[in-house]
C-alpha positions in Angstrom: 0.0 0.0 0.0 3.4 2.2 0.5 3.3 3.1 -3.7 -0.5 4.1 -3.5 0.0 6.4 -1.2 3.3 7.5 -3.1 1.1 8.3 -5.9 -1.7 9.7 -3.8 1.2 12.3 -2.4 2.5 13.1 -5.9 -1.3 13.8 -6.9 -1.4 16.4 -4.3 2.0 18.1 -4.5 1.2 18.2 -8.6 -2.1 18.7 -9.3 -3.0 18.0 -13.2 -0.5 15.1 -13.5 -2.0 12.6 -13.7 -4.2 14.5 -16.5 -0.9 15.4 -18.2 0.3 11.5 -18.0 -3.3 10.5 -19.9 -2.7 13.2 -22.4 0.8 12.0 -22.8 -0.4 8.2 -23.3 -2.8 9.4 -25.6 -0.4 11.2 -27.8 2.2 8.3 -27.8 -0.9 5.7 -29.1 -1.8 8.3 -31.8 1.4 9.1 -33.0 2.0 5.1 -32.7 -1.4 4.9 -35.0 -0.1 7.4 -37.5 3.7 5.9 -37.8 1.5 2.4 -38.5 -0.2 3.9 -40.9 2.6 5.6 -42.3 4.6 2.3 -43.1 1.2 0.3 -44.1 0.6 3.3 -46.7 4.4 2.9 -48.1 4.6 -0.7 -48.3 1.2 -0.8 -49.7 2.2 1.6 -52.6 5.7 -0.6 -53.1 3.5 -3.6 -53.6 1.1 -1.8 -56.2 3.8 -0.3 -57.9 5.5 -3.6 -58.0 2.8 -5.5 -59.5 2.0 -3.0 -62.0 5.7 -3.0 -63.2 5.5 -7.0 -63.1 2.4 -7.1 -65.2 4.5 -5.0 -67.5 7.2 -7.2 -68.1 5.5 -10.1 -68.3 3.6 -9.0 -71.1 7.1 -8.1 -72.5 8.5 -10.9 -71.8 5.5 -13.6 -72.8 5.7 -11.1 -77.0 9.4 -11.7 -76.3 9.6 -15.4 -75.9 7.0 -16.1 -78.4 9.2 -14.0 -80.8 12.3 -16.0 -80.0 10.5 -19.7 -80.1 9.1 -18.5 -83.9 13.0 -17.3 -84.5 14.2 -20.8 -83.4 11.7 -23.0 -85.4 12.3 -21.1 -88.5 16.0 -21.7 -88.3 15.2 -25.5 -87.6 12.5 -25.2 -90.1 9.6 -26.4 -87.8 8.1 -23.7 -85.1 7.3 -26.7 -83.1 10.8 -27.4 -82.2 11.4 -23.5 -81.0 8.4 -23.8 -78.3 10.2 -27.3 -77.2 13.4 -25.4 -76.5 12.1 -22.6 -75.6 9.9 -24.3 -72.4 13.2 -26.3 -71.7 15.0 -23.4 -71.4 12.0 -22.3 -68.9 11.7 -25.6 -67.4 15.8 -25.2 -66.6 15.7 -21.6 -65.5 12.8 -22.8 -62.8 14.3 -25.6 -61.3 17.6 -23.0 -61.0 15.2 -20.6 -59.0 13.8 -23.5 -57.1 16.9 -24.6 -55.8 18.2 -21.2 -55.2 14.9 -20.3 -53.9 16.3 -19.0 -50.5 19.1 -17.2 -51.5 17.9 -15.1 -54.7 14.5 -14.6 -53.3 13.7 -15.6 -49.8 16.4 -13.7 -48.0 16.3 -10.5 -49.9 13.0 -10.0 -49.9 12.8 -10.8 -45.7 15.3 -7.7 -45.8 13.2 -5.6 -48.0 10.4 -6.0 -46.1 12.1 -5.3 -42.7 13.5 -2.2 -44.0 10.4 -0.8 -45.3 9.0 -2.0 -41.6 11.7 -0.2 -39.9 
């Protein structure tokens, strides 16, 4: 009982304190709200920005390997050969990223996000 009467007696030696320690806890979980919001707001915007650029590029790069499978076939005079390279070369590249999965995509993208978060 000796700490509430400690706070009873700093009540009465400072009157308005313990209005001035709600106001502070209020500002410190509405400027805790706003930095949240902050960061939710810019992450939010990286990941829009990032799909749209990704929707981009695929597009560009779907009209560029088409383009390069028709090359292929028409140099081994048969367009279905050029799609069977071309989606073995694909085939390849994926199993690549599989196995490197972690370090080309899981790690630096943990440390993206923890920066943005930060």
């Amino acid at each position: 009982m000796k700490s509430i009467h400690q706070a009873q007696d700093i009540e009465i030696e400072e009157p308005g304190l313990m209005e001035k320690l709600e106001d502070f806890a209020h500002t410190n979980v509405k400027l805790f709200q706003y930095k949240a919001i902050d960061k939710g707001t810019e992450v939010a915007s990286s990941v829009i920005s990032g799909v749209i650029m990704g929707v981009f590029f695929l597009l560009g790069f779907v009209i560029l390997s088409i383009g390069l499978a028709l090359l292929i076939g028409s140099w081994l005079d048969n367009s279905y050969y050029g799609f069977f390279i071309m989606g073995a070369f694909y085939f390849l590249l994926g199993l690549l990223i599989y196995l490197l999965r972690d370090k080309w995509i899981k790690t630096p993208l943990i440390n993206s996000l923890s920066k943005k978060f930060l």
